[in-house]
Each structure stands twice: as structure tokens, then as C-alpha cells.
LOMAR-993163 format. One record per atom (N, C-alpha, C): atom name; x, y, z. Coordinates in nm, 2 decimals. Each point is the difference from the previous one (the first is absolute). Example, Ala and Ser with C-alpha at 12.3 -4.5 7.8 and 13.67 -1.06 7.14 Angstrom:
<recs>
atom/u/v/w
N/1.32/-0.57/0.78
CA/-0.09/0.12/0.00
C/0.09/0.12/0.00
N/-0.04/0.11/-0.07
CA/0.09/0.11/0.00
C/-0.08/0.11/0.08
</recs>
This chain:
<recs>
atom/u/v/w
N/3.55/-5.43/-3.71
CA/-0.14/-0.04/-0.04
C/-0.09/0.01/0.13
N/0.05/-0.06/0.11
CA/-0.08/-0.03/0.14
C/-0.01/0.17/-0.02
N/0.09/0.08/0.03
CA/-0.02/0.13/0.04
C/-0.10/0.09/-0.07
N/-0.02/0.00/-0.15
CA/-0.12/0.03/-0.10
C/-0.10/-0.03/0.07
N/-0.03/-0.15/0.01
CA/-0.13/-0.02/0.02
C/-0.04/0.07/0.14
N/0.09/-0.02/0.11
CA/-0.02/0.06/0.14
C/-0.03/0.14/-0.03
N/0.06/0.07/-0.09
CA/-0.02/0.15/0.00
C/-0.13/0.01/-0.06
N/-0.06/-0.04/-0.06
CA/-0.14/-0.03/-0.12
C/-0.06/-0.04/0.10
N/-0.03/-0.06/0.11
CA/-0.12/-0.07/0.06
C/0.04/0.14/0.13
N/0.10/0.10/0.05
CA/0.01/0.09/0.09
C/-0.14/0.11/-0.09
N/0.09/0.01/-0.10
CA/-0.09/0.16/-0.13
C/-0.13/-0.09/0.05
N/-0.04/-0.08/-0.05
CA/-0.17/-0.08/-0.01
C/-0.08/0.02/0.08
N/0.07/-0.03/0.12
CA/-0.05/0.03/0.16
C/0.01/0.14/0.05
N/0.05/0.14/-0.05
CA/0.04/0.09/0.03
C/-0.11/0.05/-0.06
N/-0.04/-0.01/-0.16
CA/-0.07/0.06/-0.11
C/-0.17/-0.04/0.08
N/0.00/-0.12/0.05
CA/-0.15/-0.08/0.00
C/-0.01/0.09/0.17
N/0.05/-0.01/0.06
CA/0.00/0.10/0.16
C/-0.05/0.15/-0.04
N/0.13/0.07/-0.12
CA/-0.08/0.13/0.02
C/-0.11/0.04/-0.10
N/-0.04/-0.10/-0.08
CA/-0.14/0.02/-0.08
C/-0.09/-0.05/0.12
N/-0.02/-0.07/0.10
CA/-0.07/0.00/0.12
C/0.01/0.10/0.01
N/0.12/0.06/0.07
CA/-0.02/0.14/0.07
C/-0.08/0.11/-0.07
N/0.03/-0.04/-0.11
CA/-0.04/0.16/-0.10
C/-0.19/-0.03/-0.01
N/0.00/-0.15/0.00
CA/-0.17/0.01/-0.02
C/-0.07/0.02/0.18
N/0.09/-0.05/0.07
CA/-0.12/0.04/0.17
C/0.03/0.15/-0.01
N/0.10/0.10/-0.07
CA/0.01/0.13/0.01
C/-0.12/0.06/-0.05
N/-0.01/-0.03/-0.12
CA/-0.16/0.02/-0.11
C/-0.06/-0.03/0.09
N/-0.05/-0.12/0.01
CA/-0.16/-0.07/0.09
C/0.01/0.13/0.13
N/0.12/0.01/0.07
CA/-0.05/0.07/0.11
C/-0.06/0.15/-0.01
N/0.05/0.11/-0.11
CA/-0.01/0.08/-0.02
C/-0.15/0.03/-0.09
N/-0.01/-0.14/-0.10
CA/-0.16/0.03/-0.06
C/-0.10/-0.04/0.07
N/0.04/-0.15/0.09
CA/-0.13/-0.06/0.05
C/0.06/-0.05/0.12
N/-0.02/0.15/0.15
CA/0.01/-0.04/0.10
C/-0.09/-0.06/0.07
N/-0.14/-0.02/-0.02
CA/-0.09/-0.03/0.04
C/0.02/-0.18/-0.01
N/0.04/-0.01/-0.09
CA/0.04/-0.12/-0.05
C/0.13/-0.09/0.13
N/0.09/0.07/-0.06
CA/0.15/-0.01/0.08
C/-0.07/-0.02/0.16
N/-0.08/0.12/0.09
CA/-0.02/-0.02/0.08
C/-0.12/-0.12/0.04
N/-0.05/-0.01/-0.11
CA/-0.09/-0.17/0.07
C/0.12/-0.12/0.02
N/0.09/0.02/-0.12
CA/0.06/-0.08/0.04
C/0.10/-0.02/0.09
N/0.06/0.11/0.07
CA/0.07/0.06/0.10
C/-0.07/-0.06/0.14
N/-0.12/0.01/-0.02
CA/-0.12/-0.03/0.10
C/0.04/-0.16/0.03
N/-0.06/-0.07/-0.09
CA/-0.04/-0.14/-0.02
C/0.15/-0.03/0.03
N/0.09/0.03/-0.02
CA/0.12/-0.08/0.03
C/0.08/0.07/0.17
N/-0.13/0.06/0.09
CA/0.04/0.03/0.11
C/0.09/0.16/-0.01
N/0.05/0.08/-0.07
CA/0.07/0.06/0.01
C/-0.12/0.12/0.02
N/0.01/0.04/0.15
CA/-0.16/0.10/0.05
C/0.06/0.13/-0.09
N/0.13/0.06/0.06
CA/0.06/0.11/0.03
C/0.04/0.02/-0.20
N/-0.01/-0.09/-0.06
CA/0.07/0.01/-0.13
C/-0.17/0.04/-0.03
N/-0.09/-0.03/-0.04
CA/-0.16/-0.03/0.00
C/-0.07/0.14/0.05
N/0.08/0.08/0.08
CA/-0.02/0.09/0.05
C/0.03/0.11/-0.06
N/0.11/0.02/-0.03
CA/0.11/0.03/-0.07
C/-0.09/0.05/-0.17
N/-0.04/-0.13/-0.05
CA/-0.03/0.01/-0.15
C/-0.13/0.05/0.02
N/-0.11/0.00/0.06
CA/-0.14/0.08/0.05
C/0.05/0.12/0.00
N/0.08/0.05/0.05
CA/0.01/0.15/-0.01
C/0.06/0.06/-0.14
N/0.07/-0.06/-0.06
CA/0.05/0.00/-0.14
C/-0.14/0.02/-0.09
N/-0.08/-0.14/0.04
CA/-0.16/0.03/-0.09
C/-0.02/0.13/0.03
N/-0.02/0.00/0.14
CA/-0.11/0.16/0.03
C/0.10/0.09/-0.08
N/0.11/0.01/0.00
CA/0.07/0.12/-0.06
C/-0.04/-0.02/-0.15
N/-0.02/-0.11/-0.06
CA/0.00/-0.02/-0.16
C/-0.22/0.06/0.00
N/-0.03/-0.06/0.03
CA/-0.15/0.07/-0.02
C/-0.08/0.08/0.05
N/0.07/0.06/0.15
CA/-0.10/0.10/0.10
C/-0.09/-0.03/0.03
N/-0.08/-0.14/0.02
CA/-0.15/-0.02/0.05
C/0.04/-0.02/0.12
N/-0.10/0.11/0.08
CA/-0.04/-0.05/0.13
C/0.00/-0.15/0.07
N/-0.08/-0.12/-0.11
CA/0.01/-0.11/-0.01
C/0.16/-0.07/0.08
N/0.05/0.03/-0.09
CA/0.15/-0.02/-0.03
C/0.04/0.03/0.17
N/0.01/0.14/0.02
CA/0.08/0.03/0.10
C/-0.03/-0.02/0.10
N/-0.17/-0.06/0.08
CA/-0.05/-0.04/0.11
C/0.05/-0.13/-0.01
N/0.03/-0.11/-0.09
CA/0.07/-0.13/0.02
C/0.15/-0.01/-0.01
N/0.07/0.15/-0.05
CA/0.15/-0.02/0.04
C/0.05/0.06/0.12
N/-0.06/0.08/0.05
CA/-0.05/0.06/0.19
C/-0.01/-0.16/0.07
N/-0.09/-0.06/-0.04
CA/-0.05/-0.11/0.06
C/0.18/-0.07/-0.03
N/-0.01/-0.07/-0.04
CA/0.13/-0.05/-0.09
C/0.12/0.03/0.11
N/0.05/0.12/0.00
CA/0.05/0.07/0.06
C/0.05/-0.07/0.14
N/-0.12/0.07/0.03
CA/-0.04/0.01/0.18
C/-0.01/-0.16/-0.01
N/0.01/-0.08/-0.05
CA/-0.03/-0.16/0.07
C/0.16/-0.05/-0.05
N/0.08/0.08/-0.10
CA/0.12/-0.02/-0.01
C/0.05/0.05/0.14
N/-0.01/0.05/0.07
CA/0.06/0.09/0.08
C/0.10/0.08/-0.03
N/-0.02/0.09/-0.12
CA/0.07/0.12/-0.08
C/-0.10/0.14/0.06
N/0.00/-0.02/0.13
CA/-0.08/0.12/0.03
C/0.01/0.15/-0.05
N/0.14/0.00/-0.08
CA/0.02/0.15/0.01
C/-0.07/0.01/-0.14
N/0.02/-0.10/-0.13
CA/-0.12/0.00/-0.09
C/-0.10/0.01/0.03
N/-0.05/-0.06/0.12
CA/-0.16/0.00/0.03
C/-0.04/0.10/0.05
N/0.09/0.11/0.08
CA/-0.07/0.09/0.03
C/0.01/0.14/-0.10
N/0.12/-0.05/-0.07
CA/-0.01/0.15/-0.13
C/-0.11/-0.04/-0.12
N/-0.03/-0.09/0.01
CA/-0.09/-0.08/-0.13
C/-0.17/0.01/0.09
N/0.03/-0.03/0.08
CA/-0.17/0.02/0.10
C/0.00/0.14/0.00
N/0.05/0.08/0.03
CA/-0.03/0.12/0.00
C/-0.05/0.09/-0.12
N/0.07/-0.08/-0.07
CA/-0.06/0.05/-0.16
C/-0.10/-0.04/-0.06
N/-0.04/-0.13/0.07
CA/-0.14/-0.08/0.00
C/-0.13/0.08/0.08
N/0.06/0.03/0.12
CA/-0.11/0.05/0.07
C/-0.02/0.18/0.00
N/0.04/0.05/-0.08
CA/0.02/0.18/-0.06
C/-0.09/-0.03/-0.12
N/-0.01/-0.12/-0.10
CA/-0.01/-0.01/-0.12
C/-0.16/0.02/-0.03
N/-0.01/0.13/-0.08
CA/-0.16/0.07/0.01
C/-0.10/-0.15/-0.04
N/0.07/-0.05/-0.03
CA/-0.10/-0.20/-0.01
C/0.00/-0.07/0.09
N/0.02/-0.01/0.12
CA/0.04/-0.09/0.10
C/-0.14/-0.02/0.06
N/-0.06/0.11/0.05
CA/-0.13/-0.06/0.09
C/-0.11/-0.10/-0.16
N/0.02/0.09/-0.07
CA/-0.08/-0.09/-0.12
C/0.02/-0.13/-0.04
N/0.16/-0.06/0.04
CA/0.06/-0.05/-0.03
C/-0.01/-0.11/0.09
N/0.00/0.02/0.11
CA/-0.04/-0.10/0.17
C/-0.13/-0.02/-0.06
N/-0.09/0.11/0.02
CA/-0.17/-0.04/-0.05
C/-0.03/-0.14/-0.10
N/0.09/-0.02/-0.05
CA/-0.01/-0.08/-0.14
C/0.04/-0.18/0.02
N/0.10/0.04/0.12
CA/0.01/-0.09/0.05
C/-0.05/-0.09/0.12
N/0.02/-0.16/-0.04
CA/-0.04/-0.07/0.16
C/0.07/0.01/0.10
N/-0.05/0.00/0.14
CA/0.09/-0.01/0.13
C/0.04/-0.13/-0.04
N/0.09/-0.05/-0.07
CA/0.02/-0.16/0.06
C/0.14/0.01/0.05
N/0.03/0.13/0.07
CA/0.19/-0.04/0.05
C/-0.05/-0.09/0.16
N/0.10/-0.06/0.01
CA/0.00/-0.08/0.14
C/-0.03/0.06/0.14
N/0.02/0.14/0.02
CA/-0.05/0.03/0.12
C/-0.15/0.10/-0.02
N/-0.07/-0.03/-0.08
CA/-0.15/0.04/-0.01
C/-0.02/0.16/-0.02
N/0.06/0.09/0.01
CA/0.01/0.09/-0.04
C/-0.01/0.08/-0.16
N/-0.08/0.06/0.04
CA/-0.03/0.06/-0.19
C/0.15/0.03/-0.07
N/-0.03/0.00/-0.12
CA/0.12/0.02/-0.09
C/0.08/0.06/0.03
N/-0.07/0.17/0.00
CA/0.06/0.10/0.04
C/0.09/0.01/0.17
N/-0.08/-0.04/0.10
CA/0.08/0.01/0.11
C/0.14/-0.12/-0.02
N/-0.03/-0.10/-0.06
CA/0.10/-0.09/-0.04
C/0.11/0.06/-0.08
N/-0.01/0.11/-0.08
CA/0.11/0.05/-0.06
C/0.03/0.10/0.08
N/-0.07/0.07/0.07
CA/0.07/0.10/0.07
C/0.09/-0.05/0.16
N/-0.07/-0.12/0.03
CA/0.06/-0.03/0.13
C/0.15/-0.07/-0.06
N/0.01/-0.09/-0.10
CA/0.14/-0.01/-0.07
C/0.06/0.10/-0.03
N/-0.01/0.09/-0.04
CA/0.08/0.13/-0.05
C/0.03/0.11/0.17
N/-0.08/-0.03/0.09
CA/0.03/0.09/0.11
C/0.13/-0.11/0.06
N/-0.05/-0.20/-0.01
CA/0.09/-0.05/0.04
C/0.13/-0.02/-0.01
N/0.04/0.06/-0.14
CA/0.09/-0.03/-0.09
C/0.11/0.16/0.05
N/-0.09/0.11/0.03
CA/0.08/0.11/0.04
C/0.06/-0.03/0.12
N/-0.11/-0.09/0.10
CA/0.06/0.04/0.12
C/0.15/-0.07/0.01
N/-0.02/-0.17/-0.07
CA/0.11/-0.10/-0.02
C/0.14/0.13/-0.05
N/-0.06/0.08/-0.09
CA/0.17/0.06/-0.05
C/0.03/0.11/0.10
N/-0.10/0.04/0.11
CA/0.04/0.06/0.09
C/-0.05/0.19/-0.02
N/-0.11/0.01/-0.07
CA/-0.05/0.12/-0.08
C/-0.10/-0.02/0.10
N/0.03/0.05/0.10
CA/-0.16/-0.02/0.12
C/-0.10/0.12/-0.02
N/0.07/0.10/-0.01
CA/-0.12/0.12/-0.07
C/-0.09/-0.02/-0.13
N/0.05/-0.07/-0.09
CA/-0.10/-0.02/-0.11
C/-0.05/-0.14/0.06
N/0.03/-0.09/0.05
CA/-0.11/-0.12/0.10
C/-0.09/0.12/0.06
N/0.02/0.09/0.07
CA/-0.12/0.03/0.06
C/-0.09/0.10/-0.11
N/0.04/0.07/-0.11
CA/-0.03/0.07/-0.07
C/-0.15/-0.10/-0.08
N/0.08/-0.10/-0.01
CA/-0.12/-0.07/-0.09
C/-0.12/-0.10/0.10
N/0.07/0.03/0.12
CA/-0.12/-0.07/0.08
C/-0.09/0.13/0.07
N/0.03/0.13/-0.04
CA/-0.06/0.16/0.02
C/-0.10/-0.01/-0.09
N/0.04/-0.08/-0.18
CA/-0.07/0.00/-0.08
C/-0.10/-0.07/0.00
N/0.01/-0.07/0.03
CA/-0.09/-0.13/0.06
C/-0.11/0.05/0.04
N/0.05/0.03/0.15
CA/-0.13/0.10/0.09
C/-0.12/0.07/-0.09
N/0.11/0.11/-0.06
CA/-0.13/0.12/-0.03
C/-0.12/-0.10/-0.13
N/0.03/-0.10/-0.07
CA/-0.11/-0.09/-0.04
C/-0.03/-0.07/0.09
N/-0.02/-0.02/0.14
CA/-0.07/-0.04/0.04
C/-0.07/0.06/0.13
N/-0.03/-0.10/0.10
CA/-0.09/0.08/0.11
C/0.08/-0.01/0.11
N/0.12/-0.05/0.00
CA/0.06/-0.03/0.13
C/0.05/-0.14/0.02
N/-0.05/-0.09/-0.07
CA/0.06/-0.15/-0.04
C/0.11/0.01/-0.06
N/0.08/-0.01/0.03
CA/0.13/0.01/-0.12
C/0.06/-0.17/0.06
N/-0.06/-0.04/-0.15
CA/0.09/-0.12/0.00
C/0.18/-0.03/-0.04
N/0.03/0.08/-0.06
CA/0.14/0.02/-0.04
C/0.09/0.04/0.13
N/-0.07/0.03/0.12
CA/0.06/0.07/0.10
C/0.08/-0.17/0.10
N/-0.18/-0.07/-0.02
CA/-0.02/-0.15/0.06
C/0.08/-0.09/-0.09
N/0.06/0.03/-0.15
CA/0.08/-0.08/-0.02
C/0.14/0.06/0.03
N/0.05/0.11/0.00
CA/0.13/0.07/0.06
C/0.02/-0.09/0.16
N/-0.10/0.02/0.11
CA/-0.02/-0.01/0.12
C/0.08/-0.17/-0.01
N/-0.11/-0.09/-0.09
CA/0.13/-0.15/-0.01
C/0.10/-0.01/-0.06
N/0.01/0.09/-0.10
CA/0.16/-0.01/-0.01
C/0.08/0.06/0.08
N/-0.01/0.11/0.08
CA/0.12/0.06/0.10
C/-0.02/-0.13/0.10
N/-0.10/-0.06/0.01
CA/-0.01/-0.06/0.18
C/0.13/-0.20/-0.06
N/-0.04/0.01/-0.12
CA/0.10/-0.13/-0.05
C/0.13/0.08/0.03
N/0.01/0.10/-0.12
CA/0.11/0.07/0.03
C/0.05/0.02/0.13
N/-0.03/0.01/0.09
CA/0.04/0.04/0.12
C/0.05/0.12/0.03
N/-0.08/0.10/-0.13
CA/0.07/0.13/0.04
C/-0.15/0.11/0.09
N/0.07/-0.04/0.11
CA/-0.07/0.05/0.12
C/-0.04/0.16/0.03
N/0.10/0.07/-0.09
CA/0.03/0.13/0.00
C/-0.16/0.04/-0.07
N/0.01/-0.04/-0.10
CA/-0.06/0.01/-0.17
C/-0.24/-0.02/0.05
N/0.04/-0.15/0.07
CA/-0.16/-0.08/0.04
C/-0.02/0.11/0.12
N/0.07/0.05/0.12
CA/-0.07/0.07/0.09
C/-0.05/0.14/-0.05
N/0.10/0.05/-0.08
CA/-0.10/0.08/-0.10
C/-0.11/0.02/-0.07
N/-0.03/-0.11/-0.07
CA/-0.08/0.01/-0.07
C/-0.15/-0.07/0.09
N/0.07/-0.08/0.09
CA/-0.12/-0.06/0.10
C/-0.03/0.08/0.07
N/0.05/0.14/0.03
CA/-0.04/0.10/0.13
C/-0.11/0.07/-0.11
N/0.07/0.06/-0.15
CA/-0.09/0.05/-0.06
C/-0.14/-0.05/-0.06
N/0.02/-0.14/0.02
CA/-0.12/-0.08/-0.03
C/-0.10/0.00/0.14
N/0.06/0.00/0.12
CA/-0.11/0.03/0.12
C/-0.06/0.15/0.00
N/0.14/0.06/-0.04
CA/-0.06/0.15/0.00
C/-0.21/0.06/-0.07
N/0.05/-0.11/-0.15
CA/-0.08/0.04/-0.06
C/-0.14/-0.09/0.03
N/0.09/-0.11/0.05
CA/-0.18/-0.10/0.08
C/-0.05/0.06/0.07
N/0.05/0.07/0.11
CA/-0.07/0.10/0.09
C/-0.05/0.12/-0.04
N/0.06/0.06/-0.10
CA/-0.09/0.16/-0.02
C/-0.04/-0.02/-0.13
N/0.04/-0.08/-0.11
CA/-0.11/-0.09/-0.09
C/0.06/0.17/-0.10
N/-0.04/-0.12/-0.09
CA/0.02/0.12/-0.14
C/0.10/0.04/-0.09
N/0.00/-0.01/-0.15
CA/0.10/0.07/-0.06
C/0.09/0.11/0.04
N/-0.11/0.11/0.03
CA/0.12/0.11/0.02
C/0.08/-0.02/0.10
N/-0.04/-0.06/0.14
CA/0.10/-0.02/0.10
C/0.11/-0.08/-0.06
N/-0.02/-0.10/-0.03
CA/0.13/-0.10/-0.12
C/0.10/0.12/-0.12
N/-0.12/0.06/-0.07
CA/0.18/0.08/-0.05
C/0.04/0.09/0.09
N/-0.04/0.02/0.12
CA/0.07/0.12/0.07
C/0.09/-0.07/0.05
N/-0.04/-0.10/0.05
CA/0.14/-0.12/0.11
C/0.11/-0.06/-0.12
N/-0.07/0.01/-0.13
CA/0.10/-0.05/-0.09
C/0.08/0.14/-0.04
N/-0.03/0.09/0.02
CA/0.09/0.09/-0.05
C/0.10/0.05/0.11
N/-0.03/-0.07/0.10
CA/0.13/0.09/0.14
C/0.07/-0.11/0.00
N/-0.05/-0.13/-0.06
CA/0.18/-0.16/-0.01
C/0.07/0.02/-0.07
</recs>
């Protein structure tokens, strides 16, 4: 008799565990937007991060994929952040897409250089230093010679301490303070 009941309350507990399982399987797969608020809220960054990219994959908005980049990159899953930024910042919507938005990220920088200096960040973290400088090339030719993406690279190698990486990009940033101008910058970016 003891043994019945013991085996009835194992089945009970077996049955009630994998109907849990079977419904966070559903929730995850229909409503990751969902799953990841709550992924969020209960601290889990990298899980939260994880399910943003799931959304972007379930709807394709632009929307979507600039906060699971973001997501990403503050998970510190840089290699998502820079294959997912990259796709963000190619995406024939993107400058339209920055335009639409507020600067309100924490280091004062428009939208756009805020996604591109994460996505050059995110390459250089996985060690893809030619597409870091590729998208800080890209940078330049919209602009006049300010390249802010270059000035956020510049503090992350100098934290980093990779010395190799900052005298680089800091010789090619005097270069171009002195003879001034876009085209001198893609020419110095094209011989790194």
C-alpha cells in the first residue's frame, strides 16, 4: 500500500513537471517577447538576450533587431552583437530608422553612431579587427572627418589595454587631424 501511494505521488510530480515543461516550451516559441521580459525581470541578461533575437527572427522589424543588438552587446554575447549589428546597420531602413529615434543612449551619441560603435565594438571583442575598422571606414565617408565610432573604439582598446589596436587607430586619427578630410581617412583606412 505505502508503495502505491509512493509511486502515485512520483507519476503526480513527474506528470505536473513535464506539463510545466511542455507549456514554457509553447510560451517560448509563441511569445518570446514575453518569455524575454520575463527572463529580464528575473535578472537572467544573457537568457533576455537570447529571446530578443528569437522575436527579431519571428517578426523582422528593424525595431526588434536594434534592441536585440542592444540586448546582445550589454549581455556580452558580442558575437550575436556583431552578426546581428551588422545586419542592422546594412538594413536599407537603418538611417531612417536612427532618424526616428531619440539620442537617449547614455553616452550622448545619435542613435546611429550608437549602433555602429556597438557593432564595430562587438567585432573587435571577437577579434574580427578588419570589419572593426571596416565599419569605422563607414562611418567616415557620412561624415566630415569626426568619426565618433573611431573615439568610441579609441576607449575601448585604451580599457582594453590592447595597445597594438589604440596606436593605430590614434596615429590614423592624428593623421587625419592634420591633413583634415574624408578622403585622407579612407586612404589611411584602406592600407590597416
Amino acid at each position: 500500500m505505502k508503495k502505491l501511494i509512493l509511486k502515485t505521488i512520483i507519476v503526480a510530480v513527474v506528470a505536473i513537471f513535464s506539463i510545466c515543461l511542455v507549456f514554457f516550451g509553447i510560451l517560448s516559441l509563441t511569445v518570446p517577447k514575453l518569455m524575454g521580459k520575463l527572463a529580464g525581470n528575473l535578472g537572467f541578461v544573457r537568457t533576455e538576450a537570447s529571446y530578443a533575437l528569437q522575436e527579431y527572427k519571428k517578426d523582422k522589424k528593424i525595431e526588434t533587431l536594434a534592441i536585440a543588438v542592444q540586448k546582445n552587446y550589454n549581455a556580452q554575447l558580442y558575437k550575436n552583437a556583431a552578426i546581428y549589428g551588422d545586419i542592422l546597420i546594412q538594413d536599407n531602413h537603418f538611417d531612417s530608422y536612427c532618424q526616428t529615434q531619440r539620442n537617449s543612449n547614455l553616452y550622448n551619441f545619435t542613435t546611429k553612431v550608437f549602433l555602429q560603435s556597438i557593432t564595430a565594438e562587438s567585432y573587435f571583442y571577437i577579434g574580427n579587427y578588419e570589419r572593426t575598422f571596416a565599419i569605422a571606414r563607414n562611418n567616415y565617408k557620412e561624415t566630415d572627418g569626426n568619426n565618433q565610432v573611431v573615439d568610441w573604439l579609441l576607449a575601448t582598446t585604451k580599457i582594453r589595454e590592447n595597445t597594438e589596436f589604440y596606436n593605430k587607430l590614434e596615429g590614423i586619427k592624428k593623421q587625419i587631424n592634420k591633413k583634415g578630410g574624408r578622403e585622407v581617412c579612407l586612404k589611411l583606412y584602406k592600407k590597416v
